[in-house]
C-alpha positions as CSV (number, residue, x, y, z in Angstrom):
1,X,150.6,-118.9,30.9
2,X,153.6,-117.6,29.4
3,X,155.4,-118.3,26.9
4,X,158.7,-119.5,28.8
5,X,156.8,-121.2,31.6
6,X,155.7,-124.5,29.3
7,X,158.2,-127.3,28.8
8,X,157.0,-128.1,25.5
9,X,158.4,-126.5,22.4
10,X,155.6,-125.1,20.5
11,X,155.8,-124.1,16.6
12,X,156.1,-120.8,18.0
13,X,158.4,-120.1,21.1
14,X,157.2,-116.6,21.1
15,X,153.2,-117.1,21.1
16,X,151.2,-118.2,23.9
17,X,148.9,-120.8,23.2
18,X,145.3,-120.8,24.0
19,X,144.5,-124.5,26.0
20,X,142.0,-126.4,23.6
21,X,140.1,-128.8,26.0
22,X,137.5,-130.1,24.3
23,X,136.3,-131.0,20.8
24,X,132.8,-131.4,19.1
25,X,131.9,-131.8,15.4
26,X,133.4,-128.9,13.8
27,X,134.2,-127.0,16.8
28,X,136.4,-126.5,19.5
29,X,136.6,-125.3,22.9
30,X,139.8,-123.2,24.8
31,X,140.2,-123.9,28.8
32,X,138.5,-119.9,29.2
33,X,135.4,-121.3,27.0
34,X,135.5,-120.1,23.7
35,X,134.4,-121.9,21.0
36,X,136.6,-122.1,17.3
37,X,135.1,-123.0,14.4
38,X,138.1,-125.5,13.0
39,X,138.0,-124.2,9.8
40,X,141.9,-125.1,8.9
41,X,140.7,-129.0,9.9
42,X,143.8,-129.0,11.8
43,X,147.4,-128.4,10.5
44,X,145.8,-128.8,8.0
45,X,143.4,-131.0,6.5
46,X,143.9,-133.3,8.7
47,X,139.9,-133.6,10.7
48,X,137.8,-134.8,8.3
49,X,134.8,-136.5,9.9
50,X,134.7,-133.8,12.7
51,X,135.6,-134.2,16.6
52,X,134.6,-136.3,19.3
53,X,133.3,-138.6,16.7
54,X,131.9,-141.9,19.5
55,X,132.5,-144.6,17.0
56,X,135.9,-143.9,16.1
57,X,136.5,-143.6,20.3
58,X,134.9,-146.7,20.6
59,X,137.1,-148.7,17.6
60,X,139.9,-147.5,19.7
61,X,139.1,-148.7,23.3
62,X,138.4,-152.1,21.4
63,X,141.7,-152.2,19.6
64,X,143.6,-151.0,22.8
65,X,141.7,-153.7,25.2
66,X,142.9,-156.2,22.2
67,X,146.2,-155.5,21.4
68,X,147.9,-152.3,20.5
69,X,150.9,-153.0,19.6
70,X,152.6,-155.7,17.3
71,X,156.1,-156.3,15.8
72,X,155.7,-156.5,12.0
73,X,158.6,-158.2,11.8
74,X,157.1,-160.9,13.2
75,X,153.4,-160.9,12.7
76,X,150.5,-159.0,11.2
77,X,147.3,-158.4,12.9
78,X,143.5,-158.4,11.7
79,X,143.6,-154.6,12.1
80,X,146.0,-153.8,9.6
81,X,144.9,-156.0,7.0
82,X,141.2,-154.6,7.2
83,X,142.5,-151.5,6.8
84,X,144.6,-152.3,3.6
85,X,141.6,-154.0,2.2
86,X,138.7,-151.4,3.0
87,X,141.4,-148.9,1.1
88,X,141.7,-150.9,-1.6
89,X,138.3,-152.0,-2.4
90,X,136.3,-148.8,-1.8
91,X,138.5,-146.0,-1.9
92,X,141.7,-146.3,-3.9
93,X,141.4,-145.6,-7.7
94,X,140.9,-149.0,-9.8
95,X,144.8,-150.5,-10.2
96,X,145.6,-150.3,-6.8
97,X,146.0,-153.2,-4.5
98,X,148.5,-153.1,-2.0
99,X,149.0,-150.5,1.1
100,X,151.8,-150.1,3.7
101,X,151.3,-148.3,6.5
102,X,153.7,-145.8,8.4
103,X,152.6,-142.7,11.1
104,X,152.4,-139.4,8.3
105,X,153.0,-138.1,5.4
106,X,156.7,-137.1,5.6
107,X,157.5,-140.6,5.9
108,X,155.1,-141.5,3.3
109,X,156.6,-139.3,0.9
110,X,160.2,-140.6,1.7
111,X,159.0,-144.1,1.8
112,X,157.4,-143.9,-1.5
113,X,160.5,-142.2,-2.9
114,X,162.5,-145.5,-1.8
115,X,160.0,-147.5,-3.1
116,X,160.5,-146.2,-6.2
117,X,164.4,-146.0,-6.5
118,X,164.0,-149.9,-5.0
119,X,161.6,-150.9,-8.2
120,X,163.8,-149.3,-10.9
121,X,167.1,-150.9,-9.1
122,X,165.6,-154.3,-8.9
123,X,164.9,-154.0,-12.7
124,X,167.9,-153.2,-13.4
125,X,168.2,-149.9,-14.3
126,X,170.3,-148.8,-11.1
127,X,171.2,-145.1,-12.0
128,X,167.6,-143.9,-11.7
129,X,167.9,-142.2,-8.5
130,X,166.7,-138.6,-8.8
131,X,163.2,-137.0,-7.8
132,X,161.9,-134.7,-10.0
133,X,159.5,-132.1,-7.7
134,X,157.9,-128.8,-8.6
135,X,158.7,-125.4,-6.5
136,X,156.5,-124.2,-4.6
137,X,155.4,-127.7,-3.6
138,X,155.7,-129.3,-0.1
139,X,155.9,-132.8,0.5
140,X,157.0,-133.2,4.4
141,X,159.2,-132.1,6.8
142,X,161.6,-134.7,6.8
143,X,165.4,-134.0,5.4
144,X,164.6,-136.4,1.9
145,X,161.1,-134.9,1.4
146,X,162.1,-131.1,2.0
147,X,164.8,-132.0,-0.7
148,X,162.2,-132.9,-3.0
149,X,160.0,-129.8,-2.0
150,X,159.9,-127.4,-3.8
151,X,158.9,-124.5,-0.9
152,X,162.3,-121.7,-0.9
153,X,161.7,-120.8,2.4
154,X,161.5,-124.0,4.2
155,X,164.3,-125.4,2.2
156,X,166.6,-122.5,2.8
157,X,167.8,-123.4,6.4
158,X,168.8,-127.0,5.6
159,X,170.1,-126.2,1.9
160,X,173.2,-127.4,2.8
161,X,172.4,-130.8,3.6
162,X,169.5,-131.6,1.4
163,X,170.0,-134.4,-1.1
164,X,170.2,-133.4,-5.1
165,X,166.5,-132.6,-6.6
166,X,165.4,-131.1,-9.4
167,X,162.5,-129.1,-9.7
168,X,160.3,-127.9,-12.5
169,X,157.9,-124.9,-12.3
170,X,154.4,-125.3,-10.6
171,X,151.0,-125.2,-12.3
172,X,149.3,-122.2,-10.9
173,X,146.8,-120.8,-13.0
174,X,146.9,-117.6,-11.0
175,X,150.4,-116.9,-11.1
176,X,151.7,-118.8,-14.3
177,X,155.7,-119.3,-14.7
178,X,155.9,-120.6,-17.8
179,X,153.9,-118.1,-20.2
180,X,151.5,-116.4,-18.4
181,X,148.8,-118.0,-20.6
182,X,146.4,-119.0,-17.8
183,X,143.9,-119.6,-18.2
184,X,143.9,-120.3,-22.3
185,X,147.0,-122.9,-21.1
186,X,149.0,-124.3,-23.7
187,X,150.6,-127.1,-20.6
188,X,153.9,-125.5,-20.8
189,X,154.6,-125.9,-17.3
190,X,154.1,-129.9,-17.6
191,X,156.1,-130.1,-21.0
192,X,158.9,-128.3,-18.7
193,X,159.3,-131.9,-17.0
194,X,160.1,-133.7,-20.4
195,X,162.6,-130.8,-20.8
196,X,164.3,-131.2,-17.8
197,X,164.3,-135.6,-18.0
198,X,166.0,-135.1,-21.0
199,X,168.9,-132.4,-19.4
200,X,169.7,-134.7,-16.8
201,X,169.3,-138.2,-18.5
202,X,166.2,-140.3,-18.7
203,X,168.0,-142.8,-17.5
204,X,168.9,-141.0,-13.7
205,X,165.2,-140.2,-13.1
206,X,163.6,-142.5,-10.6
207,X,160.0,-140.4,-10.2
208,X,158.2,-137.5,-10.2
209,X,155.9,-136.1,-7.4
210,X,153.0,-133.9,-7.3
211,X,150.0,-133.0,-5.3
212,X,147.3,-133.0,-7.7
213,X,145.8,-130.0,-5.6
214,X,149.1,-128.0,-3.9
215,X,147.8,-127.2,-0.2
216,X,150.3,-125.1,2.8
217,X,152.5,-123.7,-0.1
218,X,150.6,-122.1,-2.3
219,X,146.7,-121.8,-0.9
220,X,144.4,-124.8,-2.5
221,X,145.8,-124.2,-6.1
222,X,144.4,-127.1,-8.4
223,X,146.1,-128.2,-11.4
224,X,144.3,-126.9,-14.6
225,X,142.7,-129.6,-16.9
226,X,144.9,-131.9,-19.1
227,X,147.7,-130.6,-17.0
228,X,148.3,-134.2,-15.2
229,X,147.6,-136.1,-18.3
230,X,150.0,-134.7,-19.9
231,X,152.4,-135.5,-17.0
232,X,151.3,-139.0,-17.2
233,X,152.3,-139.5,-21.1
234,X,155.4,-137.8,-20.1
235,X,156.4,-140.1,-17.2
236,X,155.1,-143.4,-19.7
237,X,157.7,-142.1,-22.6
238,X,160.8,-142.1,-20.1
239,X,159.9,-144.8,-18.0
240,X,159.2,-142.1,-15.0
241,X,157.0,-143.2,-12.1
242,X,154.8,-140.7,-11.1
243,X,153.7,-140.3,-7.5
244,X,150.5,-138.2,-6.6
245,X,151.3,-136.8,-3.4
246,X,147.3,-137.0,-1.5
247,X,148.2,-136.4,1.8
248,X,146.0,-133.6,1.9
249,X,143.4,-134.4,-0.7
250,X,143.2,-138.3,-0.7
251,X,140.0,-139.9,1.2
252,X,137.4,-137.4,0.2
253,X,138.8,-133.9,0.3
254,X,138.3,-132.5,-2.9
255,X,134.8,-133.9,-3.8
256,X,136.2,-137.5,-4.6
257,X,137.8,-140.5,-3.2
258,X,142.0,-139.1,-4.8
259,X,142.2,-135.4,-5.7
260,X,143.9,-137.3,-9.1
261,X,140.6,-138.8,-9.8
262,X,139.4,-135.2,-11.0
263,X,141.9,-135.3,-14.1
264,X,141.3,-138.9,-15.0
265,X,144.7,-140.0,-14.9
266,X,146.0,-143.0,-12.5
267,X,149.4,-142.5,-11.4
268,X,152.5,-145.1,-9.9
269,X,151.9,-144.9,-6.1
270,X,150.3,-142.5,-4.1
271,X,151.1,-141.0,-0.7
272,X,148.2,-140.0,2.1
273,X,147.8,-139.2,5.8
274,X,145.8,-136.8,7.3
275,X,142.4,-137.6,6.5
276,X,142.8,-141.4,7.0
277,X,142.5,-141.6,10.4
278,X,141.1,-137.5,10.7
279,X,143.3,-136.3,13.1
280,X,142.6,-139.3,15.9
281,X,145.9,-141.2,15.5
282,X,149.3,-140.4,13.8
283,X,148.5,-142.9,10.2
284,X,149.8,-142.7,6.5
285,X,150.4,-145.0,3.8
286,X,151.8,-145.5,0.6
287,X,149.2,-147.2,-1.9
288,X,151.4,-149.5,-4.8
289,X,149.6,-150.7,-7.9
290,X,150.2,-154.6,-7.3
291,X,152.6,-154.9,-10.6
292,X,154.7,-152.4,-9.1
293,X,154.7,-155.1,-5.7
294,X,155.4,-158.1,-7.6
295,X,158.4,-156.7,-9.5
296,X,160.1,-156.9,-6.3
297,X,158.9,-160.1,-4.7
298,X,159.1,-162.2,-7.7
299,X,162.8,-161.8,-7.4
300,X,162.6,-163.3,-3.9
301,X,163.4,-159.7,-2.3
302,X,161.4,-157.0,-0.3
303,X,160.9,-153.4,0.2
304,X,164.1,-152.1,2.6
305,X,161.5,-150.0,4.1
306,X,160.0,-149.8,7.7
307,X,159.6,-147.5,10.9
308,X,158.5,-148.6,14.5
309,X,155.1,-147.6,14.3
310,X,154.3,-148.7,11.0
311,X,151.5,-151.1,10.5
312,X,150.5,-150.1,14.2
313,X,147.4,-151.8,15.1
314,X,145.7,-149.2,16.9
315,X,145.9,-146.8,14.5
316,X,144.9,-149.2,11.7
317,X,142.0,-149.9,14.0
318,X,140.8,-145.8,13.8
319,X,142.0,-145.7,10.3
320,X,139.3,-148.2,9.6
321,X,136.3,-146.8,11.8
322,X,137.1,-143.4,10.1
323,X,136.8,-144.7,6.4
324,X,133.5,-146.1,7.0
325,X,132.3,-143.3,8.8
326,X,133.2,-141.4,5.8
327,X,131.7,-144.4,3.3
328,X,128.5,-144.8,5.3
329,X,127.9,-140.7,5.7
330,X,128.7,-140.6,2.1
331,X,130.7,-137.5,3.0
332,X,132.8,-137.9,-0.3
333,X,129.5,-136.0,-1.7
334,X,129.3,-133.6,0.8
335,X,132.8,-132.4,0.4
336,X,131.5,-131.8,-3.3
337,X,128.5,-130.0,-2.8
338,X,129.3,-127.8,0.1
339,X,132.7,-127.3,-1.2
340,X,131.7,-125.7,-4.2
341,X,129.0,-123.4,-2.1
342,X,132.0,-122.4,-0.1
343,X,134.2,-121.5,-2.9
344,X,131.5,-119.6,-4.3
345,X,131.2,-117.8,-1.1
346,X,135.5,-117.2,-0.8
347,X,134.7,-115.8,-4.7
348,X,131.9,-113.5,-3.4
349,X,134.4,-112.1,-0.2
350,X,136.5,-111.3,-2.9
351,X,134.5,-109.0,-5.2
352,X,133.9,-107.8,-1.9
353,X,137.3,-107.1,-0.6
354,X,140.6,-105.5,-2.5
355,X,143.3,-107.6,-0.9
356,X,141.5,-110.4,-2.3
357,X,143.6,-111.6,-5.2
358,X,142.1,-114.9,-5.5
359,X,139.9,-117.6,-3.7
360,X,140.6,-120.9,-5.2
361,X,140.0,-124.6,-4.1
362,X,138.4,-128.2,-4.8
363,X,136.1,-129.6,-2.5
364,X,136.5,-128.4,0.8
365,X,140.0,-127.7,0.2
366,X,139.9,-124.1,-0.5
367,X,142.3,-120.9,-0.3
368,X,142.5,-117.3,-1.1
369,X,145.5,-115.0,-1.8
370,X,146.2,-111.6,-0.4
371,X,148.0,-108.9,-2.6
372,X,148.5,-105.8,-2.3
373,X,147.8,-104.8,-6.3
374,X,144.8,-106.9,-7.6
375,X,145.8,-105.0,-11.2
376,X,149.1,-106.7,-11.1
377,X,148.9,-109.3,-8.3
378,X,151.4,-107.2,-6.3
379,X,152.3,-109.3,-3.2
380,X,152.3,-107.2,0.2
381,X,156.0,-107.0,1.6
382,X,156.6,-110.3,3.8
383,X,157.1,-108.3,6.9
384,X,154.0,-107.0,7.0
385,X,153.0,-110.8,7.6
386,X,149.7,-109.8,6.5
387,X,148.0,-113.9,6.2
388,X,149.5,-114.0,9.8
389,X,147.2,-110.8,10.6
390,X,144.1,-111.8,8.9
391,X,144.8,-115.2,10.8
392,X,144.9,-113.7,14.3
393,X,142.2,-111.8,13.5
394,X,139.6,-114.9,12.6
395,X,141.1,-116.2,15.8
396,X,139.7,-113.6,18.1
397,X,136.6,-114.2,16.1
398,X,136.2,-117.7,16.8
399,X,137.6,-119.0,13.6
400,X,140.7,-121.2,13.3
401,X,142.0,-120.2,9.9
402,X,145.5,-121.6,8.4
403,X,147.8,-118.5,7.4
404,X,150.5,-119.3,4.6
405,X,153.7,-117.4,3.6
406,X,155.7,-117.4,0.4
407,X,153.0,-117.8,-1.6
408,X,154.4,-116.2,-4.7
409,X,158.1,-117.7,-5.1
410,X,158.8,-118.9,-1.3
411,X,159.2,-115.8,0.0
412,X,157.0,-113.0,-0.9
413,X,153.0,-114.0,-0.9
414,X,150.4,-114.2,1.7
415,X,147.5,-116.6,1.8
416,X,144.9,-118.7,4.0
417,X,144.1,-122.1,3.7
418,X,140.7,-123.9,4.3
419,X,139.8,-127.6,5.1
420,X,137.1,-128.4,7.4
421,X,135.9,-131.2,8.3
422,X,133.7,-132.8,5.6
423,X,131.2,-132.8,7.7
424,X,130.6,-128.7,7.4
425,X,126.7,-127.7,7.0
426,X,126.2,-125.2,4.1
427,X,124.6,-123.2,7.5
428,X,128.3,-123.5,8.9
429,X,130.1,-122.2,6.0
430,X,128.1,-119.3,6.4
431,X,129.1,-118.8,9.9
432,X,132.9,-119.5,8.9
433,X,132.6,-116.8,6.1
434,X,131.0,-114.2,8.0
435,X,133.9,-114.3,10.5
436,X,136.4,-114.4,7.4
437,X,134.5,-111.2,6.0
438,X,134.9,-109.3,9.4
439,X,138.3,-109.7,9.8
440,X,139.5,-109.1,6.2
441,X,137.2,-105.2,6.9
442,X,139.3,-105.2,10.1
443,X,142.7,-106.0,9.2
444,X,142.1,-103.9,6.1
445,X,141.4,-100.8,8.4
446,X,144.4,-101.2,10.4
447,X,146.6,-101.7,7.2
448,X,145.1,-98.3,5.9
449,X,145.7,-96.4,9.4
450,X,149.4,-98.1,8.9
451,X,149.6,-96.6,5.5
452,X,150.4,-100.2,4.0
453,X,146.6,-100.6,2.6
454,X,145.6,-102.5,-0.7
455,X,146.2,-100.6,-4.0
């Protein structure tokens, strides 16, 4: 079909889009037949227990024969509160014990972001109302949470009407802005938050957000160790909430429950979506410690929160069926296990292959970075759209792979992002690498016969 002949408006309005059809464990199948290995677990990190799963199918023809709908205004419903409480009891990190429910993570982040402004307003402190973020971060789509982003490139078009942010530098290991230490770190780029709370006033900082793992922006970068504790202590001294942005790493991703859990360190609220219902339904939440609950309701008020769809039932329904399926397959461990075989593998490709500059990851969140210059981490020109390349080419291969852009500063940087679902056989992420490994030799070649190869 061609491009100008569908009446949807696709990400891309000058690709045509293959017809998927059909979906089974980690594969899926286009309209013509061919199978894709959905190594990106969606857009991305979004599949986690897999496709065509029949028990979350069936926990959603239940739900819908039930009810599938209810005003929240008005009522709850036994689906939502399971939900809340399975979250609370078995996956959340000990503190937290209250949920609220919207459709994703952009309005989880700006949710918790009101949340937060609400609790410090309530307590009097009124004039904390700016979000501290990191560059090179991305926390939604929405106007609030590009604002709070920290991603140059997707900011740029809407610059003019973004709300006031600040932003401190991220914690890349690879590509450090603060010293280039890495990986002997001396946590410069987390004292750079005290640094700027104090320029702008302690007491006009509402929060700080972070993914404890940054995903689409920078390729599966994890924090380096003591970096969030120190952010913590920093947050406690100013009276700082600090929200751990897990919409990508929360419910198993990274080898444990919260990506947060791995630096020990519990923060004010967290934000997830994607992996709580796995791709099945449009759910996200906001998770509260229930201190930070009460603060507000023992003055007799509420959260000035809410969205049509939040609390849905039918969602809450798969949201539920999902979580056990990921409790009862114990495919928290998995992610571990075969997550660290398959960064070992991504380290491997790149001994392998020059425009390798890194593979990187945490659980089966994992990423590598093209350059042009291993020596000096050149990035290739952004023209050459070179993760965009090696993407296409896995593709044609059978393998969906997630390309990034602006890897290095927002503009320049190349890299590709992996999360399947956690249900990926050690015997899969063999297949899923030797398709990776082809395609890097290929697109390689035809960078060398276009005289912009690797130096």
């Amino acid at each position: 079909m061609d491009a100008t002949a569908s009446a949807v408006i696709h990400r891309d309005l000058q690709h045509v889009y293959p017809t998927i059809v059909r979906g089974e464990g980690i594969y899926l199948y286009d309209a013509d037949g061919n199978r894709y290995i959905d190594g990106s677990g969606g857009s991305a990190a979004v599949t986690a227990i897999g496709h065509g799963v029949p028990e979350i199918v069936a926990a959603m023809t239940e739900q819908a024969s039930r009810v599938a709908y209810a005003p929240t205004h008005a009522f709850t419903t036994e689906a939502v509160e399971a939900c809340a409480q399975l979250i609370v009891e078995e996956f959340a990190p000990p503190g937290f014990g209250n949920v609220w429910f919207v459709s994703g993570g952009s309005e989880a982040a700006d949710n918790a972001v009101k949340m937060a402004v609400q609790y410090h307003r309530e307590r009097g402190e009124g004039t904390r109302r700016l979000i501290i973020g990191r560059w090179q971060s991305f926390h939604g789509a929405t106007i609030a949470a590009l604002a709070f982003g920290g991603n140059a490139g997707r900011r740029r078009p809407y610059d003019a009407i973004l709300p006031h942010a600040e932003h401190i530098p991220p914690c890349n290991p690879y590509r450090c802005w603060a010293n280039h230490a890495c990986p002997t770190c001396d946590l410069s780029c987390a004292d750079a938050l005290e640094r700027t709370i104090r320029q702008v006033g302690p007491e006009n900082v509402a929060a700080f957000i972070a993914e404890p793992v940054v995903g689409a922006t920078m390729g599966a970068v994890p924090a380096t160790p003591g970096y969030f504790a120190r952010i913590r202590e920093i947050c406690d001294r100013y009276g700082v909430l600090f929200i751990a942005d897990e919409v990508m790493t929360g419910f198993g991703r990274t080898g444990r429950n919260f990506g947060i859990e791995h630096w020990g360190v519990t923060p004010d609220l967290i934000t997830c979506a994607k992996g709580i219902s796995a791709g099945y339904t449009p759910l996200g939440a906001v998770l509260a410690r229930p201190e930070f609950v009460s603060e507000i309701s023992r003055r007799g008020h509420s959260f000035v929160i809410g969205h049509t769809s939040s609390g849905n039932p039918l969602s809450c329904a798969v949201g539920t069926a999902v979580l056990r399926y990921i409790r009862d397959r114990d495919l928290v461990a998995n992610a571990a296990a075969v997550g660290a075989y398959f960064l070992g593998r991504l380290r491997a490709l790149q001994d392998r292959h020059p425009m390798v500059g890194d593979a990187r990851g945490l659980g089966l969140l994992c990423g590598v970075e093209f350059v042009q210059n291993r020596a000096t981490k050149r990035p290739f020109p952004p023209d050459w759209r070179v993760s965009k390349r090696v993407a296409a080419a896995t593709l044609a291969r059978g393998l969906i792979s997630y390309p990034g852009s602006g890897t290095v500063d927002g503009v320049a940087g190349d890299h590709l992002l992996y999360a399947p679902p956690l249900t990926i056989s050690h015997e899969q992420i063999d297949d899923l690498v030797a398709i990776l490994d082809e395609s890097l030799t290929a697109v390689a070649a035809d960078l060398a016969r276009d005289g912009r190869g690797a130096l």
